[in-house]
N, C-alpha and C positions, 0 to 999 in steps of 0.2 A: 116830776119825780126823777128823770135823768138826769137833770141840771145837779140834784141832791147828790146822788149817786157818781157823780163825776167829781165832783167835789168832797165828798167824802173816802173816795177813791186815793184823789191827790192828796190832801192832808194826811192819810192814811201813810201814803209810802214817800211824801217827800217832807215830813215832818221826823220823817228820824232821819239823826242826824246819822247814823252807818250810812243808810241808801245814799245821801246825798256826798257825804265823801266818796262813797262809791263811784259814784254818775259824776262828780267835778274830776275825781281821776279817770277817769274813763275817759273822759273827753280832754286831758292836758296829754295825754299818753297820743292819742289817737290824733289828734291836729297840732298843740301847742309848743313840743318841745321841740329841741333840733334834729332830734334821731325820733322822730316820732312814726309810728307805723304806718302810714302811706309810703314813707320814704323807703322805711325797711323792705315794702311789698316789693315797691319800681326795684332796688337794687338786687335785692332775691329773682325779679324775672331778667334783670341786664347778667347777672352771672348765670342765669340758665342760658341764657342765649349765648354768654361767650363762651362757653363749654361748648356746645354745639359746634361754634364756630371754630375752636380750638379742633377737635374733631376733624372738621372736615378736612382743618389745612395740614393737620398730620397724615391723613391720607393723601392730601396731592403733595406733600412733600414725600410720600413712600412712590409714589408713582413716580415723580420724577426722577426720582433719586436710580428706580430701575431703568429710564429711558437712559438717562446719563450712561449708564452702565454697558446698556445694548449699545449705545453709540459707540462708545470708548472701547469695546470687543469685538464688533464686528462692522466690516468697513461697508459692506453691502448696506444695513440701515444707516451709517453714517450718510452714505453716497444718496440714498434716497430721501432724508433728513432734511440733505442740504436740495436737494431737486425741489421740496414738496414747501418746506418753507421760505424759502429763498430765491427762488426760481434759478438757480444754479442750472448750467449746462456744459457738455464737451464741447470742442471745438466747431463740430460741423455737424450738431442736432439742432432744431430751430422745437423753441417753445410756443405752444399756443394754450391760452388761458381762456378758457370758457366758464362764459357769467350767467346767471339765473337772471331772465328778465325781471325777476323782483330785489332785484340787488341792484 
């Protein structure tokens, strides 16, 4: 009796021919063509992610762009600047650099 019922099932909906143009496009849309929608999903989450990323580096570009600033106006963080990144020093200070045993 379900053997019947399955089969009459399919005759049912894949003998007309609308369904079936339906389900053949459905499926050239979905895998077969060159812009076909898998491709459009990946490119839809690459430009959510590069917005993100866009994002972030306008904010370190706002950050920098204030260090630059602080540098360039006041000689005291310049003078510390150059101490912290560069291990810069006066004449007759002696630098000592201490390391985290896990470094």
């Amino acid at each position: 009796m379900e053997d019947t019922d399955k089969k009459s099932f399919f005759r049912k909906y894949f003998t007309n021919k609308y369904v079936v143009v339906v389900f053949v496009f459905a499926i050239w849309v979905t895998f077969l063509t060159d812009k076909n929608l898998i491709d459009i999903m990946e490119l839809r989450s690459d430009i959510e992610q590069l917005k993100e990323q866009r994002e972030y580096y306008k904010q370190k570009i706002k950050e920098n762009k204030e260090k630059i600033h602080q540098l360039k106006t006041n000689k005291d963080n310049l003078e510390r600047f150059a101490r912290e990144e560069y291990l810069m020093k006066k004449g007759n200070e002696d630098i000592f650099i201490i390391m985290d045993k896990k470094e």
